[in-house]
N, C-alpha and C positions, 0 to 999 in steps of 0.2 A: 773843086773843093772836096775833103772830105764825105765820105758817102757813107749814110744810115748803118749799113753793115758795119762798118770801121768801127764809127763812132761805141754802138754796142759792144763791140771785140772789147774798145780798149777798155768800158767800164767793168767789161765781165773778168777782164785780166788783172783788175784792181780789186778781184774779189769783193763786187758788190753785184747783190744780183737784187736791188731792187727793182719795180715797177719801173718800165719807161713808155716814154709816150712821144711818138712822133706824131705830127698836124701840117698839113698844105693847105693850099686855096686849089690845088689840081683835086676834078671831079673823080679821076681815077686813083685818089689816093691809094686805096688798095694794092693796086698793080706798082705804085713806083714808091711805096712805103716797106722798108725793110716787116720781114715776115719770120720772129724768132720766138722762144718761148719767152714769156715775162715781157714782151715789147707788144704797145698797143697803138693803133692807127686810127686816125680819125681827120676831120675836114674841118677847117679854121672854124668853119662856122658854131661847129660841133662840140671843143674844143674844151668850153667851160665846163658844158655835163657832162663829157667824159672825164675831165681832171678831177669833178665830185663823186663821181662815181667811183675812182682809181681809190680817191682818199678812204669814203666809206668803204670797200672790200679792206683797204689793207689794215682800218683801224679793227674792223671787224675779227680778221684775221690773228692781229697783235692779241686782242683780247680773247681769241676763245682760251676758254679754261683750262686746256692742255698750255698754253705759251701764258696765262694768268699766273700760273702757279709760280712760274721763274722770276717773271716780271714783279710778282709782288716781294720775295723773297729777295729781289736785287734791290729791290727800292726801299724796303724796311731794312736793308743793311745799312744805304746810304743818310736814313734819316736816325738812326742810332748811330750813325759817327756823329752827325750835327748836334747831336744830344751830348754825347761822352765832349767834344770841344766846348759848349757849354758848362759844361762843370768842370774841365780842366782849366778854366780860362778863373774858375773861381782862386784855385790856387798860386795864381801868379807865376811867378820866374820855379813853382816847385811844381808846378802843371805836370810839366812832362814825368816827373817822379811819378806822380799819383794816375798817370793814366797807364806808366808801366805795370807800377806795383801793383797797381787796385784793377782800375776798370779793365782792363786784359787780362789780368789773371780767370782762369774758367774756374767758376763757382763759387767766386768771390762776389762781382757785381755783374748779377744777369740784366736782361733788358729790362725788365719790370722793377728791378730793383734802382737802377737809374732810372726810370722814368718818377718811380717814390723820391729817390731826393733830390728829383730838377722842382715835382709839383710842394716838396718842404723849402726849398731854396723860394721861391714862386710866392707864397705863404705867407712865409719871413718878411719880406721884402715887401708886398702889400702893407702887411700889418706896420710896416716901418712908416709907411705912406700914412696911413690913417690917422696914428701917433701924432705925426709932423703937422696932421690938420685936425686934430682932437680938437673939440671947444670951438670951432670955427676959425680956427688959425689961417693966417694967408700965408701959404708956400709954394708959389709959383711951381718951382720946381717938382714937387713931393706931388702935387695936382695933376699936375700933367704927367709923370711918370706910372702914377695909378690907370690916369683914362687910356696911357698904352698896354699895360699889362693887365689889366680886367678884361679884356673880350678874350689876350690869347689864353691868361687862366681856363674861361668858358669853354673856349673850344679845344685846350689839349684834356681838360677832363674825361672825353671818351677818347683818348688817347690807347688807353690799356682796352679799349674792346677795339676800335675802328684800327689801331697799326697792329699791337702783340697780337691782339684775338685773331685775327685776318691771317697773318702771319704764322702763329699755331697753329690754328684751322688749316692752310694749306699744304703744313710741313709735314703733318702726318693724316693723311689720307690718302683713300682710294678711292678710282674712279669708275661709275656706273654708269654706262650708255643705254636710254631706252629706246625701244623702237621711231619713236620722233628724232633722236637724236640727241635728245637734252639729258646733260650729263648731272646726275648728284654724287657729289663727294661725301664717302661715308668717313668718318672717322677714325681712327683705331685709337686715339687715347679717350675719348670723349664719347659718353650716348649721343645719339640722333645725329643727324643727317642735314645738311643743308646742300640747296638746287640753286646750280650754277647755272649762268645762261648770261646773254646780250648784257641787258639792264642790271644786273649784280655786278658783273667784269666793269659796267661804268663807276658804279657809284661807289666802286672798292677804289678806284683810280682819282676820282676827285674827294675821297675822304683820305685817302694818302698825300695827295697833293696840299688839303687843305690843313693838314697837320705839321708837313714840310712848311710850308711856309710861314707857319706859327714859330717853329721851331726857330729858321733864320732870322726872322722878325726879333724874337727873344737874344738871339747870341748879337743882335745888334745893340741889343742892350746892356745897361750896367746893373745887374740884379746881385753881385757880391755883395 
């Protein structure tokens, strides 16, 4: 068969140099387990806490605050497309007009400025729902379309601090390493300082996520 060296060759030749992990039920794993950088060995038995261990280094890794800064910056690009199809999806078969002319044009409509007329589109369309059940009207539809769009209203409201804020925060700053290691990003457009570390690199990551998904949840809707 195939032997541990190979194996490694072909994936390092497919320019991927992530983590690998080989495992036997031989006591001497060591000696008959390929021995390369990035490749890890261990015994069946072993197997499971090393694969948790592999995962936490390399989440840990993805998020220190030097590899946070790109990551969050790639990730607020992709949830501002999902936002810009959103409001192109209002204008119908002239979509594509208005997402040349308008939303692409630079300093016509910045992010903050579409994220204003997604949360006015949002608004509108509520207020249309309450309308349809003024007076205690029964409107199936109008009911039920409110009980979906009211939590994601709730949670895209820290929209403009938790994605733009995060996002401008990151775009322009510098970074300060102290003797511990824990870095603060100072800012150069903005007073003070904010301290990066483990538990911030997290909760930047599932406050993106949980916006993202507000976002797709919304373009699955009909809010024209």
């Amino acid at each position: 068969g195939i032997q541990g060296d190979e194996i490694v060759e072909t994936i390092r030749r497919s320019d991927k140099y992530t983590e690998i992990l080989f495992y036997t039920a031989e006591e001497n794993y060591r000696d008959v387990l390929p021995t390369q950088d990035g490749v890890y060995r261990a015994h069946r038995r072993d197997v499971e806490s090393k694969i948790r261990k592999l995962i936490d280094m390399t989440l840990k890794r993805v998020q220190a605050p030097a590899n946070m800064r790109g990551l969050v910056i790639a990730e607020t690009a992709d949830i501002e497309a999902i936002l810009e199809d959103i409001l192109v999806a209002q204008f119908g078969d002239k979509g594509d007009l208005f997402r040349g002319r308008v939303l692409q044009k630079k300093g016509i409509y910045d992010f903050d400025k579409k994220y204003q007329f997604l949360m006015g589109m949002l608004k509108d369309k509520l207020a249309e729902c309450n309308k349809a059940l003024d007076g205690g009207k029964r409107n199936g539809q109008a009911a039920s379309l409110r009980t979906r769009l009211e939590p994601l209203q709730q949670t895209l409201k820290k929209f403009e601090e938790d994605v733009i804020g995060t996002r401008n925060l990151l775009a322009h700053v510098r970074e300060q390493r102290d003797a511990q290691g824990k870095v603060t990003l100072k800012s150069t457009v903005i007073k003070g300082s904010i301290t990066i570390d483990h538990n911030w690199c997290v909760k930047v990551r599932k406050d993106l996520a949980k916006h993202r998904k507000a976002l797709e949840e919304l373009k699955a809707e009909s809010i024209g």
